[in-house]
N, C-alpha and C positions, 0 to 999 in steps of 0.2 A: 652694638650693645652686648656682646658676648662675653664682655669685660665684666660683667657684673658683680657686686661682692655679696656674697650670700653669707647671712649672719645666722649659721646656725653652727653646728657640731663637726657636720661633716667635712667643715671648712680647716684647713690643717690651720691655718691662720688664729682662726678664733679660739681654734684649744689651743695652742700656744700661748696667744696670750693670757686667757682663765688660768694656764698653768706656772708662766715666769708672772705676769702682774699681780694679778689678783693675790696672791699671797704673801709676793713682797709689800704690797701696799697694806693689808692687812696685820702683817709682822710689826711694820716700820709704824703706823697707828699706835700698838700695844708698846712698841718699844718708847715712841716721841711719848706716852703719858707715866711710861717709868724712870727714864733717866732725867739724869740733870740736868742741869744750864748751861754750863757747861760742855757736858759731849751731846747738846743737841743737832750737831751736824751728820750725827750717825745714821739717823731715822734717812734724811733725805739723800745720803751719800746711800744708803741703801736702794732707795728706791730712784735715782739716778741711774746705777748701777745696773738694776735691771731693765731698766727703758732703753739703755745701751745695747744689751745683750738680746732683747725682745726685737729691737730695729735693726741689731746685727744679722741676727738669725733671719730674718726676713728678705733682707738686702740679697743675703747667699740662695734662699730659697726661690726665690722670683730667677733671680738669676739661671738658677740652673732648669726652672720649669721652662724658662726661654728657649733656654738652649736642647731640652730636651724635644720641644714643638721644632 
């Protein structure tokens, strides 16, 4: 059980994400109730986009905690 995940701050994990999600989700919100109907693919291509980069960053970082134990 050593594997635990601790949801708090000190977790590089958790401010990661509060710092790529949280804001694009919040951006891509304001954006999807001002644009049109057209370019409504922006909002979620935005927020796609950093789900990528939030899972990317993560991918690399586990990894290299691995290899540093």
């Amino acid at each position: 059980m050593s594997d635990r995940f601790d949801l708090s701050f000190k977790n590089k994990e958790v401010r990661m994400w509060f710092y790529i999600i949280l804001p694009t989700i919040v951006v891509g919100s304001i954006t999807f109730l001002f644009i049109d109907l057209e370019y409504n693919y922006i909002p979620h291509l935005l927020i796609y986009l950093a789900w990528i980069v939030y899972y990317s960053w993560r991918l690399f970082y586990r990894r290299n905690k691995k290899k540093s134990l």
